[in-house]
N, C-alpha and C positions, 0 to 999 in steps of 0.2 A: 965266875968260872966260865970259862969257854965252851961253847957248844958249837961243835962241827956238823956238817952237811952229814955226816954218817950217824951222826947222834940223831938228829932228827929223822931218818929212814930212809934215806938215800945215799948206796953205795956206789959212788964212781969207777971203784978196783971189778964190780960185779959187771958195770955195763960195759967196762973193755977186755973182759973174758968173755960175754956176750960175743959184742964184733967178731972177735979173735973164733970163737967158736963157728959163726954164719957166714967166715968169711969166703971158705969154699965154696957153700952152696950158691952163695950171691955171684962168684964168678961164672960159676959154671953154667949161667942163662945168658951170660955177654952175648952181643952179637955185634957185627961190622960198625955200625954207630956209635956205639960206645965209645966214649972221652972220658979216661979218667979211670979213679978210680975209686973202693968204697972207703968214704972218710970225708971226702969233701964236704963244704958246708952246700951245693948245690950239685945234680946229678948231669951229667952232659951229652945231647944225644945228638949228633949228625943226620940232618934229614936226608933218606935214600933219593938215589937221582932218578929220572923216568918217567916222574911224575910232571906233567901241563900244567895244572893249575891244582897243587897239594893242598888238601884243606884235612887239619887236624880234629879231630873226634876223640872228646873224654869222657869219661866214664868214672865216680867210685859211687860203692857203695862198702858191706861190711856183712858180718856172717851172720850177725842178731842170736836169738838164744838156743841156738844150736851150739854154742860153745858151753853151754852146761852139759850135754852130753860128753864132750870132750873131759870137761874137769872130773866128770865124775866118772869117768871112765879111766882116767891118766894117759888118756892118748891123743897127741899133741901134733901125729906129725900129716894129717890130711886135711885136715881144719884153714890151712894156709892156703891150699887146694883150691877152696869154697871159697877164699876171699881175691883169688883172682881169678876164678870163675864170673865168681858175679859181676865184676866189671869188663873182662873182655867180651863175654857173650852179649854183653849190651850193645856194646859199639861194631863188634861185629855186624848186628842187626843193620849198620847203614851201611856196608858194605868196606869198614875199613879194618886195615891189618895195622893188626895189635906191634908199637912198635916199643912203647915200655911201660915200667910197672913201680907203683911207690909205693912201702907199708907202711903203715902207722900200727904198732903196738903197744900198749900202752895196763900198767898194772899197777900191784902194790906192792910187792916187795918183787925185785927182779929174780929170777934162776936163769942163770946163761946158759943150764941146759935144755930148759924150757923153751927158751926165745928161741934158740937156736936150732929147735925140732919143729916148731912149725916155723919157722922161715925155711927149711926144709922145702916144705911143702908148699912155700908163695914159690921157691924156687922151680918145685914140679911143675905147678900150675905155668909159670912164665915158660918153661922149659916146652912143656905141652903145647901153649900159645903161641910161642915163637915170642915172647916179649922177652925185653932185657930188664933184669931188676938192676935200674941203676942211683935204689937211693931208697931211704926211710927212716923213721922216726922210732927210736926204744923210751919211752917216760918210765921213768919208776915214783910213783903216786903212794907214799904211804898214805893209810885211814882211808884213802877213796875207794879201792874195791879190797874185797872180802881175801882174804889169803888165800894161794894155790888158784885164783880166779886172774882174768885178763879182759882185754876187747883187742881184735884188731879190725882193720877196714885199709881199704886199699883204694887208688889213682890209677888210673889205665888210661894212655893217649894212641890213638891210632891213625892212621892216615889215610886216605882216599882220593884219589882224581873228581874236581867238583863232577863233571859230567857222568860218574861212574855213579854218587852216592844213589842209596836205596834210601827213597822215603814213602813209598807206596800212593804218591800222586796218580800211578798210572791205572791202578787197580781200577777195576770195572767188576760190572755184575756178571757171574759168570766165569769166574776165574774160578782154580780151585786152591786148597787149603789142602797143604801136606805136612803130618806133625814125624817130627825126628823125635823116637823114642828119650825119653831122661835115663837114666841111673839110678833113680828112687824117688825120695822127696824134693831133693837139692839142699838149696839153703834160706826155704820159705815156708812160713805156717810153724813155724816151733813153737810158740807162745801154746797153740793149741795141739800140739804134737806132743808136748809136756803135759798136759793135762790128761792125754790121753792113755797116752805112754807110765805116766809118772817116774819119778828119779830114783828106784831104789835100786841102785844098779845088781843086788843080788838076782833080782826077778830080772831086770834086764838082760842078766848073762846067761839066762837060760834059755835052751832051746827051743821055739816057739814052734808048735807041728803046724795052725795056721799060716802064720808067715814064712815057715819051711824055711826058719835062719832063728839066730838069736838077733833081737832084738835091737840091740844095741848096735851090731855091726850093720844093721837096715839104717839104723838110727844115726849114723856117722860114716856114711857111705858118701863120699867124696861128690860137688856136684860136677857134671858132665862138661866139660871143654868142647865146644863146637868149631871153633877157630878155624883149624882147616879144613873140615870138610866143607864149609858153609864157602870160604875163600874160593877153594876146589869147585863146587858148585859152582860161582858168581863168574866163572871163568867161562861156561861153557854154556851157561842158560843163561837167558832174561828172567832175572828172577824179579819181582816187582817190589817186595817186602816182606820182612824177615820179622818175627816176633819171640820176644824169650819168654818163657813165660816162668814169671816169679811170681812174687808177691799180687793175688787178682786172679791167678790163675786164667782161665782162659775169660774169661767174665771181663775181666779189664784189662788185659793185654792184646790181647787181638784185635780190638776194635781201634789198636792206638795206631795201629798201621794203612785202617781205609780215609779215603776220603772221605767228603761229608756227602752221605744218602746213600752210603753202603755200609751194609752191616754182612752176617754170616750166617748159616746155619751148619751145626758141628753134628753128626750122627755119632754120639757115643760108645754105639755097637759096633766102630769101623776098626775095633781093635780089644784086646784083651787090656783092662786093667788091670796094674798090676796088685799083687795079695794086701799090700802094705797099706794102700790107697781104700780096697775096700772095708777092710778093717779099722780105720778110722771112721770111715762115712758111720761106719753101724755101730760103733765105739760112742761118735758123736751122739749119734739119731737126728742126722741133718739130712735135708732132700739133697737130691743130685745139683739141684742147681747152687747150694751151697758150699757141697765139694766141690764144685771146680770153680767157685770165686774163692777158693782159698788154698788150694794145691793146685798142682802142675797135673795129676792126674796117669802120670806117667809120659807124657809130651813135655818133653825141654825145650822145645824151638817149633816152629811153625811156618812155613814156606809157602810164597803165595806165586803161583802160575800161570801162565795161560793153557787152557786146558791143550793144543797143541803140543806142549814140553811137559805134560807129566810125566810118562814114560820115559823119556829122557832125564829129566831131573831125580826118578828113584832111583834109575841104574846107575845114577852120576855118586848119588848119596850109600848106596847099596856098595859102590868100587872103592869107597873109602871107610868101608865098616858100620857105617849107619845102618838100625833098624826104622823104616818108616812107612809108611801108611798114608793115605788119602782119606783123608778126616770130615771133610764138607766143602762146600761152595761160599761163595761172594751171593749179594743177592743184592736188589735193592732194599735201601732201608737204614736203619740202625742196628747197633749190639749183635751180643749173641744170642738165638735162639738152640736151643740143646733139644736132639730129635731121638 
């Protein structure tokens, strides 16, 4: 007897009501570069002109287990959001603009309304960044993930003039550190955000008088796109080096941008954290210095100055909607010390 591809758990009819479902959203992030269009077996981008000496910047990474909030929530369509967050705010960090974007999606049995609500939201994300989604990947994997479950992860390439890039060479003792407010947790620390949290999304969907939200929607609060303001910024100040802060929190992301014999010191009182962030710390029963090698803290990005351009650099960050704060100094030395 014969056994078809559909017999064993993969439906070809599903992944091209998929396409056919994402094929708007995937247009609607085109930009002037774009060659082609979605179907091809490879995605085609025209590098913009103006650039001296263009030097391309990548970036993926993926959303991690923050997408079980999602499943157990049935909310599908900001999650795509996070996974092109994570990778342009990284490249951004050296100073280049995000010029496109590639997903990988990948499950066990497909729903092309599924796929096609968070591609949705890769398309915000790009839309937000200025990137073009000009390509990616749908698998449908029976027995490998759990039913109504996925992963996605995403490619981000950007550009830069070599002499422009930011890699914090210049950085000296005495510079200062200014953190651009997050949006919440982002899309770091869930392994222990689940723990804390737990999945029963009844108690999730209630209204928490602590947190002053329900839970859930702190829980799956889209992360922050810094893209243009940081571009905006790099236009008008010497910025030295930029830090995102993920996964490390400020513990091991900050120090990835000094040189070697400079470290930081961070005054944690330079700002209100925010409810979500202390609620975990006391949730945990972890010291301070533990929350912030593992959350963001409520700082997404991190801007490093000479003390000359801070005022400049708020007002610049302040004219494009940023909330931010002057956090600490450079010093000599290593790491972070937290004051």
């Amino acid at each position: 007897m014969a056994i078809s591809y559909k017999d064993s758990g993969v439906d070809v009819e599903r992944g091209y009501e998929a396409v056919r479902l994402m094929r708007e959203h995937v247009q609607s992030t085109y930009t002037q570069g774009v060659l082609g269009d979605i179907g091809s077996f490879g995605g085609f981008f025209q590098l913009p002109k103006g650039y001296r000496e263009p030097v391309l910047v990548a970036g993926t990474d993926g959303v991690g287990t923050k997408l079980k909030y999602a499943f157990l929530a049935n909310k599908h369509d900001t999650i795509g959001i996070d996974a092109v967050a994570m990778c342009v705010n990284d490249i951004v960090c050296q100073g280049a603009k995000p010029l496109f974007f590639l997903d990988y999606f990948a499950t066990g049995k497909l729903s092309p309304e599924v796929v096609a609500t968070v591609v949705s939201g890769v398309a915000e994300g790009c839309r937000q960044s200025g990137a073009a989604l000009i390509g990616g990947e749908t698998a449908e994997m029976p027995g490998f993930y759990p039913d109504g479950e996925y992963d996605i992860a995403g490619f981000a390439v950007g550009i830069v003039d070599k002499k422009k890039v930011i890699n914090g060479k210049k950085i000296k003792s005495g510079d200062v550190l200014i953190g651009i407010k997050s949006s919440g947790i982002h899309s770091n620390g869930y392994s222990l955000v689940r723990k804390l949290w737990g999945e029963n999304i009844e108690e999730l969907e209630k209204y928490n008088e602590e947190l002053g939200a329900r839970p859930i929607d702190v829980l799956l609060t889209p992360t922050k796109i810094y893209v243009n303001s940081i571009l905006a910024l790099i236009e008008k100040v010497k910025v030295k080096g930029i830090a995102h802060i993920t996964g490390g929190g400020f513990i091991e992301n900050i120090p990835r941008i000094f040189p070697e014999g400079i470290g930081c010191r961070i005054d944690t009182k330079s700002y209100e954290v925010p409810a979500v962030f202390k609620i975990m710390q006391k949730k945990a029963g972890i010291k301070k210095e533990q929350a912030y090698n593992t959350f963001n803290m409520g700082i997404g990005m991190v801007v490093c100055v000479a003390k000359k351009d801070v005022e400049e650099t708020i007002a610049q960050l302040q004219s494009t909607g940023e909330e931010c704060v002057v956090i600490g100094k450079t010093c000599k030395g290593s790491g972070v010390k937290l004051v």
